[in-house]
C-alpha positions as a Python dict, from the first residue, in 0.01 Angstrom:
ca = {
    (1, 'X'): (0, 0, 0),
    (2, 'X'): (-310, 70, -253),
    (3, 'X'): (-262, -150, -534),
    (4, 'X'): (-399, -77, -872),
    (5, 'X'): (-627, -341, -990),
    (6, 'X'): (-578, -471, -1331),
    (7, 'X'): (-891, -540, -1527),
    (8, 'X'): (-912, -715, -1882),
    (9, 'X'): (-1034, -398, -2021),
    (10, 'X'): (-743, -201, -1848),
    (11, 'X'): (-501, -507, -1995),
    (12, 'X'): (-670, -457, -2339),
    (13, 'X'): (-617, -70, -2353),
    (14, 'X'): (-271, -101, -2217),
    (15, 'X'): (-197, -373, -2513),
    (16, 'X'): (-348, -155, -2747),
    (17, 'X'): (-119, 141, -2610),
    (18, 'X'): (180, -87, -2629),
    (19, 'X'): (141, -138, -2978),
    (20, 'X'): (41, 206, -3088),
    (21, 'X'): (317, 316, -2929),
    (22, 'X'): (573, 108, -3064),
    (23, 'X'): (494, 151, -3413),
    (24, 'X'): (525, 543, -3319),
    (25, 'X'): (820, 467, -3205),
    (26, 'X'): (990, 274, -3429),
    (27, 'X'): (893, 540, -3687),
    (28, 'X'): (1050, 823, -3476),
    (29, 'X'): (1402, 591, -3464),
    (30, 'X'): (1392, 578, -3884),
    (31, 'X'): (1324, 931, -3912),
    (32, 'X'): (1637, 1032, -3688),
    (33, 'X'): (1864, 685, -3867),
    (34, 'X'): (1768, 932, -4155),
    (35, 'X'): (1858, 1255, -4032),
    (36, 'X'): (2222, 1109, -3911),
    (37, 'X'): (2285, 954, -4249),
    (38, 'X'): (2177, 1313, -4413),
    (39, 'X'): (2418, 1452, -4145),
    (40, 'X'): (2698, 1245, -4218),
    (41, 'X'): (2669, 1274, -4546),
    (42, 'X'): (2689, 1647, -4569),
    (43, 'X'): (2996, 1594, -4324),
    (44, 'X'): (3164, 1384, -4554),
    (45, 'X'): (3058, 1605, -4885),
    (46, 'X'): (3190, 1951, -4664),
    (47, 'X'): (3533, 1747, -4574),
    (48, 'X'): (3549, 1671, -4916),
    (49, 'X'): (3521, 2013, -5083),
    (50, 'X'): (3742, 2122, -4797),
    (51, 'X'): (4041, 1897, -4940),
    (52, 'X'): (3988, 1954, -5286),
    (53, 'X'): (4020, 2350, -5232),
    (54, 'X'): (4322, 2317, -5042),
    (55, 'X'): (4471, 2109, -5310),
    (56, 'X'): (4317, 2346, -5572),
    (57, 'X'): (4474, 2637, -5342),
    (58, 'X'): (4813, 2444, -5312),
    (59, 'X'): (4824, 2368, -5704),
    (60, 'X'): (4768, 2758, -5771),
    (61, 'X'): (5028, 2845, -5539),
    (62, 'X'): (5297, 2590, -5757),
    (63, 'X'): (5168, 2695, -6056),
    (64, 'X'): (5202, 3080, -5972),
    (65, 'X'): (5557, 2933, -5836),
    (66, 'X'): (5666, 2704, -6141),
    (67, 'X'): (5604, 3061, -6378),
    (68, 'X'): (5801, 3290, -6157),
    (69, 'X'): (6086, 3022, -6132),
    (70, 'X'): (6021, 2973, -6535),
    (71, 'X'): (6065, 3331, -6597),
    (72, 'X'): (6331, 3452, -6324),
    (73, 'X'): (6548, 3125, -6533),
    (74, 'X'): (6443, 3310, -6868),
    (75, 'X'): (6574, 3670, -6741),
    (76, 'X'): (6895, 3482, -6574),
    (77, 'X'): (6955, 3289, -6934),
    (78, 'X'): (6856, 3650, -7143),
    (79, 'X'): (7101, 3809, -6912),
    (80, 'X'): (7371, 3552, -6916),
    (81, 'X'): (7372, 3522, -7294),
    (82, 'X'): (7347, 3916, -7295),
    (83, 'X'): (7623, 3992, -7085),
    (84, 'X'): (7829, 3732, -7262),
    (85, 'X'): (7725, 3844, -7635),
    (86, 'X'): (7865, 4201, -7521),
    (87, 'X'): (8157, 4044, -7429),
    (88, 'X'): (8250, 3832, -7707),
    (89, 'X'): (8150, 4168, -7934),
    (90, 'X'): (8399, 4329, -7707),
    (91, 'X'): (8673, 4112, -7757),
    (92, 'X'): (8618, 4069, -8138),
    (93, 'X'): (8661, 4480, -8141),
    (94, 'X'): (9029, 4441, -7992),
    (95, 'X'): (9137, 4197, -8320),
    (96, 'X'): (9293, 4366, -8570),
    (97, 'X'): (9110, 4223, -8847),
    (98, 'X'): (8752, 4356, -8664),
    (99, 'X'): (8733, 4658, -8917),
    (100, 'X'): (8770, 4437, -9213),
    (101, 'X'): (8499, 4163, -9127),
    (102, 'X'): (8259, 4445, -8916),
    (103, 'X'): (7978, 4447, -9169),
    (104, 'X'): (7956, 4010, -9201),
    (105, 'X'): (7985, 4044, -8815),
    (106, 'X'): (7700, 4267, -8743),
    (107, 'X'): (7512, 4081, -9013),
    (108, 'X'): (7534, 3752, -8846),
    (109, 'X'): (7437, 3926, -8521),
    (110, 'X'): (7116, 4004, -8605),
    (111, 'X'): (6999, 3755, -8820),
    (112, 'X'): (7130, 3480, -8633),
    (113, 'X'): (7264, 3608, -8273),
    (114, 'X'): (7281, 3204, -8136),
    (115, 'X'): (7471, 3088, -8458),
    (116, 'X'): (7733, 3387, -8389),
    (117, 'X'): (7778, 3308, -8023),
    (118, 'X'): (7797, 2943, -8110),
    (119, 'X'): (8097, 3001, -8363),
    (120, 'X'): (8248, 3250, -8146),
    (121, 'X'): (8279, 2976, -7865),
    (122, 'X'): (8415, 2686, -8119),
    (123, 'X'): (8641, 2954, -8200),
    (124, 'X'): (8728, 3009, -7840),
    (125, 'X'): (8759, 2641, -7784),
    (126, 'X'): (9033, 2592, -8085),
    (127, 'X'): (9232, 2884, -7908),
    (128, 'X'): (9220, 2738, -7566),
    (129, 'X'): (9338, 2409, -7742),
    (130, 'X'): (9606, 2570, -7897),
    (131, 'X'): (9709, 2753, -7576),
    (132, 'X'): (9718, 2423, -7409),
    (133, 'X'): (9951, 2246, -7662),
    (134, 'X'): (10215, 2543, -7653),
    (135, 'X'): (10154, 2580, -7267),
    (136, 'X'): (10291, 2161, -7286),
    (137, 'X'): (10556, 2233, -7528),
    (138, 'X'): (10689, 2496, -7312),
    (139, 'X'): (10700, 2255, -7006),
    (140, 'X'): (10857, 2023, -7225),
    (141, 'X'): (11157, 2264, -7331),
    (142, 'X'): (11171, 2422, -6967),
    (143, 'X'): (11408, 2107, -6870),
    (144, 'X'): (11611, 2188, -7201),
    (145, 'X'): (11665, 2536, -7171),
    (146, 'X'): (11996, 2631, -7271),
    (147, 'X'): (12223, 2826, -7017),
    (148, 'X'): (12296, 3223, -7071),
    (149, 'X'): (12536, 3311, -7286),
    (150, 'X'): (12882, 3390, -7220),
    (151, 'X'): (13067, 3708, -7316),
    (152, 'X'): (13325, 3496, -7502),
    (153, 'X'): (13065, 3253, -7657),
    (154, 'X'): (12845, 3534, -7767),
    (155, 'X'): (13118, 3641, -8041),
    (156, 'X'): (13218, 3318, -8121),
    (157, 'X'): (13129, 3217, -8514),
    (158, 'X'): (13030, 2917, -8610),
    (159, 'X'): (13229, 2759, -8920),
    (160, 'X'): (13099, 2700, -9269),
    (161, 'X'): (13307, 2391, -9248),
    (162, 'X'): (13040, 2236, -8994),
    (163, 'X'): (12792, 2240, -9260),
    (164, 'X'): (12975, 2184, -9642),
    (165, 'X'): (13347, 2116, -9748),
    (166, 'X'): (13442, 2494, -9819),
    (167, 'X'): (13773, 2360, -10012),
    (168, 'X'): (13537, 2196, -10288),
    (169, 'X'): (13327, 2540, -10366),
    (170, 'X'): (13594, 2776, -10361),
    (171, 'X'): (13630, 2737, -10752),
    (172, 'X'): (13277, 2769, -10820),
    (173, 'X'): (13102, 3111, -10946),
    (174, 'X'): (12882, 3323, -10693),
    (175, 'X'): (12597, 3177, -10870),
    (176, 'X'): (12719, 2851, -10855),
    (177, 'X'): (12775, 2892, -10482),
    (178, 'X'): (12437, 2995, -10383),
    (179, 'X'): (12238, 2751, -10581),
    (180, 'X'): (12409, 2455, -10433),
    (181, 'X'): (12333, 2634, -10108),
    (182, 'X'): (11995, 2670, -10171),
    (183, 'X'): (11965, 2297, -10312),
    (184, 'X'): (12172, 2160, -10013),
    (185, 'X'): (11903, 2285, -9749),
    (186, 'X'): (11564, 2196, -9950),
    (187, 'X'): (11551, 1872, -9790),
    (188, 'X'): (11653, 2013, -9449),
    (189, 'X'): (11415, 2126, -9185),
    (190, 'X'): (11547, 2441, -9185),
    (191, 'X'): (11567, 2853, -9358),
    (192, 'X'): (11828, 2967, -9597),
    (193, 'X'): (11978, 3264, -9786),
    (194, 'X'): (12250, 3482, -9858),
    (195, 'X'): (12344, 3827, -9834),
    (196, 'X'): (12615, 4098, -9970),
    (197, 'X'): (12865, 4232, -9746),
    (198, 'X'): (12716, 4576, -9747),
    (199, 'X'): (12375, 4388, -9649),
    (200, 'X'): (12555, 4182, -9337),
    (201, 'X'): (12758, 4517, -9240),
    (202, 'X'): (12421, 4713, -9219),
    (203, 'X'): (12225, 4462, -9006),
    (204, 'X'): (12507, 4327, -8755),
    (205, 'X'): (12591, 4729, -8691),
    (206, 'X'): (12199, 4833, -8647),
    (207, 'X'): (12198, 4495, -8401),
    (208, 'X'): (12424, 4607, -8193),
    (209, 'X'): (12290, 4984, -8134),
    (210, 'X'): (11902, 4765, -8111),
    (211, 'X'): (12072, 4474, -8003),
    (212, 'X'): (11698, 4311, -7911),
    (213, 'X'): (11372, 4397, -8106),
    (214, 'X'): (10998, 4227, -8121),
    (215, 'X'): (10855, 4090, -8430),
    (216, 'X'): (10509, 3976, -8487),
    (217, 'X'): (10404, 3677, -8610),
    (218, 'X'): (10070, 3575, -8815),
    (219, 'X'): (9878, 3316, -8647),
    (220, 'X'): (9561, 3173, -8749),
    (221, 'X'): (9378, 3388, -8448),
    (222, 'X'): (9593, 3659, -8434),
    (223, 'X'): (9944, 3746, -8386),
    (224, 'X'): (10241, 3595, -8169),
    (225, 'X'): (10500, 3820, -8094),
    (226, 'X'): (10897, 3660, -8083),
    (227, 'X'): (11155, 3792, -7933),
    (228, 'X'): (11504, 3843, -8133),
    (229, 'X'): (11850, 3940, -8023),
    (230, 'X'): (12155, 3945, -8167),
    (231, 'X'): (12472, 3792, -8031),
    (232, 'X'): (12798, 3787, -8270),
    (233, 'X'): (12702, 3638, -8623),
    (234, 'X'): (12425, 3468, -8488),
    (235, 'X'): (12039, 3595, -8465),
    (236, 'X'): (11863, 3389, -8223),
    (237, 'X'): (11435, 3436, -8151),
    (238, 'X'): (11216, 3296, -7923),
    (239, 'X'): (10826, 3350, -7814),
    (240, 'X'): (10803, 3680, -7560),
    (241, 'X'): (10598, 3469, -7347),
    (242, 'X'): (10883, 3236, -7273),
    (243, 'X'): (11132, 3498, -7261),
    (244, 'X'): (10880, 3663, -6998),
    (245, 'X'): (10894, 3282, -6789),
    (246, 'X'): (11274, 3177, -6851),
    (247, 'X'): (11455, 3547, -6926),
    (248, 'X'): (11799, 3421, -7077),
    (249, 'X'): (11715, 3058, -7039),
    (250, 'X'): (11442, 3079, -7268),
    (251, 'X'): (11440, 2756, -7568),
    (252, 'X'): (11480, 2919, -7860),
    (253, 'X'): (11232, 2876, -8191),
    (254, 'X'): (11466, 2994, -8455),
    (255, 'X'): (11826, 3057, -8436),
    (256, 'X'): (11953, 3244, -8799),
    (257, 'X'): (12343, 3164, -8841),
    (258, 'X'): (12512, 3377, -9076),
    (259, 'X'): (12844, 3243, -9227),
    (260, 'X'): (13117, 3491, -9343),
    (261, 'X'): (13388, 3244, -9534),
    (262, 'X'): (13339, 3384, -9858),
    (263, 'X'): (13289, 3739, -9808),
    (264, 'X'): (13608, 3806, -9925),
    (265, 'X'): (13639, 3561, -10274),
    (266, 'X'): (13318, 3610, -10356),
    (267, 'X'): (13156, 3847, -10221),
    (268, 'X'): (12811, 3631, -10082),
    (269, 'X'): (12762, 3587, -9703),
    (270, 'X'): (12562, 3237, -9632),
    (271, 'X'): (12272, 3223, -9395),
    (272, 'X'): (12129, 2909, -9229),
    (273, 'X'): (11816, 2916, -9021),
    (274, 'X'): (11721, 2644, -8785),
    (275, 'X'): (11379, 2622, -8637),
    (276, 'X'): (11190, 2408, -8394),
    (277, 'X'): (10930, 2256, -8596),
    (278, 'X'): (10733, 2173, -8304),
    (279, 'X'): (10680, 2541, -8287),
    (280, 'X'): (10716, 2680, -8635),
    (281, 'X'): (10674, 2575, -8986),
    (282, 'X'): (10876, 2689, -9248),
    (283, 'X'): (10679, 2957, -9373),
    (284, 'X'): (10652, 3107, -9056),
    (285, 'X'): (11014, 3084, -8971),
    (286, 'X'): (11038, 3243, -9349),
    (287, 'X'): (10877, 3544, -9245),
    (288, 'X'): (11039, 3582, -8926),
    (289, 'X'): (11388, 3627, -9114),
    (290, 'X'): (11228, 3860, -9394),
    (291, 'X'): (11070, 4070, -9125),
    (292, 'X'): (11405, 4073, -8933),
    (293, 'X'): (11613, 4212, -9294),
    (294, 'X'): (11333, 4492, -9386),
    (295, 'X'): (11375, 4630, -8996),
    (296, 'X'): (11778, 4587, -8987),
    (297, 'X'): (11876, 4625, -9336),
    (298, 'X'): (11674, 4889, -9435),
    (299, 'X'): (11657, 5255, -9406),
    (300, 'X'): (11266, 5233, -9356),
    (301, 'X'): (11168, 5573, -9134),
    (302, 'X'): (10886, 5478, -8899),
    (303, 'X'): (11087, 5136, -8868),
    (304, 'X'): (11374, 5288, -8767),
    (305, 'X'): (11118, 5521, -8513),
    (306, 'X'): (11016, 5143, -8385),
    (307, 'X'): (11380, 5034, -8299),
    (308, 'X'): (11448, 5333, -8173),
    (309, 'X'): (11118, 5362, -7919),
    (310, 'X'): (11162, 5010, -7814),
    (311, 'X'): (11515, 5025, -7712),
    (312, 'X'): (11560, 5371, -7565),
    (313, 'X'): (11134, 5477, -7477),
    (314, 'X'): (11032, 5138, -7407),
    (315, 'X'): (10724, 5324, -7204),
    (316, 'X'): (10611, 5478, -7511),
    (317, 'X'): (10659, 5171, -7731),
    (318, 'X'): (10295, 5021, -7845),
    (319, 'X'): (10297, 4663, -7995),
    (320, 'X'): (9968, 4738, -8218),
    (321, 'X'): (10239, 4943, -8400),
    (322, 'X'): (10414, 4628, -8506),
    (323, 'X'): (10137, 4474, -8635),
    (324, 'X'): (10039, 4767, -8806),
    (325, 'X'): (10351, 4851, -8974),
    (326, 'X'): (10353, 4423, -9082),
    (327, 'X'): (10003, 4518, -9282),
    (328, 'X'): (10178, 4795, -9425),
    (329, 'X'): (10485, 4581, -9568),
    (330, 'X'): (10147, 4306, -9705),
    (331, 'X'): (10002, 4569, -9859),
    (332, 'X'): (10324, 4698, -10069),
    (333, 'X'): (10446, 4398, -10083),
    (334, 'X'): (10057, 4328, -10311),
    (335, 'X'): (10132, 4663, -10483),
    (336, 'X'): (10479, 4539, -10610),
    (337, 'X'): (10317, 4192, -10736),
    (338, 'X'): (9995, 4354, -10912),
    (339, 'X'): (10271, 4613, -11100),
    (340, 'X'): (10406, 4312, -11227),
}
């Protein structure tokens, strides 16, 4: 095989080719070191803006998120408090005392709509309070309900005796009589009074044609209505709520006893009134037996219409008639004082 021959002039031009050609070379590998590093670069800047606009897209997306959830809470809230102002104005309406205070009322509401729900709901609160404590009490008396009434106990009178020695007032004036009786029971957690015969005569007949009536009583948030019924001599009341729960075994809140002793020598019939003062105070228990004399003792028209409805129309009978007829007896009872 032909061999090429290698002279020193063919070994210089090949050296001088070598190193031409390396240099070229190694210029050629910086230029494309350069071109990757560009490359990579712009790789790393594109992967870059790629991130940050999906976390700029993801941001938007909880923002836009965060405003609807913001708002639909502010409608939910605007509606709740709506729906529960119309209520409370709703309720307020039904109180008998709405008309009087309307004007303050409506004033408050727009001035200062949070301030009005606010005192509404403390309001609300001290009711439910309330509610609670008689809700106990009545749990309390439900294990010391008294039995019904037998025919031959319902007539049965109690004696003055039980109460004061009748043998040492027998020689004392009417006067004298009921001032000691009045004295006697100041001290006593209990009602007292005294009647004429004509008075007594009047209310024990009308109690046994309306033998069991409704009265209502003031409260600081509205009205309570008792039950009353007569039974002999004896008057005896108790809340319509427990009547509703126990029927005859209902405790009772006031029992009036009505002594007739002296009727005869002088004329005066004694009343005693014992209350539960877990339940009453005395000026309630007070009105309870005035309200009781002006619908049994007196020859009042629409009163009469009451007892009369509630006995024998009980479907026609309305209870805001009570209450009504109660502002009626305030007002004339105001009329009577400012004459004076």
């Amino acid at each position: 095989m032909r061999r090429f021959k290698t002279s020193e002039a063919t070994s210089g031009l090949l050296t001088d080719f070598t190193r031409d050609g390396g240099a070229t070379t190694q210029r050629a590998t910086f230029a494309v070191s350069a071109d990757l590093i560009r490359v990579r670069q712009l790789r790393q800047w594109i992967f870059m803006a790629s991130v940050l606009l999906r976390n700029a897209t993801r941001l938007g997306r909880y923002l836009k998120s965060s405003r609807i959830t913001a708002r639909t809470s502010n409608e939910r809230y605007v509606m709740t408090s709506r729906v529960r102002f119309e209520k409370v104005l709703e309720e307020l309406q039904r109180n008998p005392y709405y008309d009087k205070y309307a004007q303050k009322i409506a004033k408050l509401q727009q001035t200062s709509p949070e301030e009005f729900l606010q005192r509404v709901e403390h309001q609300e609160k001290k009711i439910h309070e309330k509610q609670e404590k008689r809700e106990k009490a009545a749990n309390f008396y439900q294990t010391e309900a008294k039995p019904a009434l037998e025919p031959d106990t319902q007539t049965k009178e109690t004696c003055l005796d039980s109460i004061m020695k009748v043998d040492m007032i027998k020689n004392k004036s009417k006067e004298e009589i009921i001032k000691i009786w009045n004295e006697y029971h100041k001290q006593k957690d209990c009602i007292c009074g005294t009647m004429t015969p004509e008075q007594y005569d009047k209310m024990f007949a009308r109690g046994k044609q309306y033998s069991t009536f409704l009265l209502p009583l003031p409260r600081e948030q509205g009205y309570e209505f008792i039950m009353c019924q007569f039974y002999g001599s004896e008057v005896h009341m108790t809340p319509l709520l427990w009547y509703q729960t126990h029927k005859e075994n209902a405790p009772e809140c006031l029992t009036m006893i009505h002594y007739t002793e002296l009727r005869e020598n002088k004329g005066i019939i004694l009343m005693r009134g014992e209350f539960d003062t877990k339940l009453l105070q005395v000026q309630e228990a007070q009105c309870l037996a005035n309200e009781l004399q002006l619908y049994y003792c007196n020859d009042h028209e629409h009163r009469l219409q009451l007892l009369e409805t509630f006995t024998n129309r009980p479907d026609e009978f309305k209870h805001m008639d009570l209450i009504a007829q109660l502002e009626t007896i305030s007002l004339e009872l105001n009329n009577v004082e400012t004459k004076r």
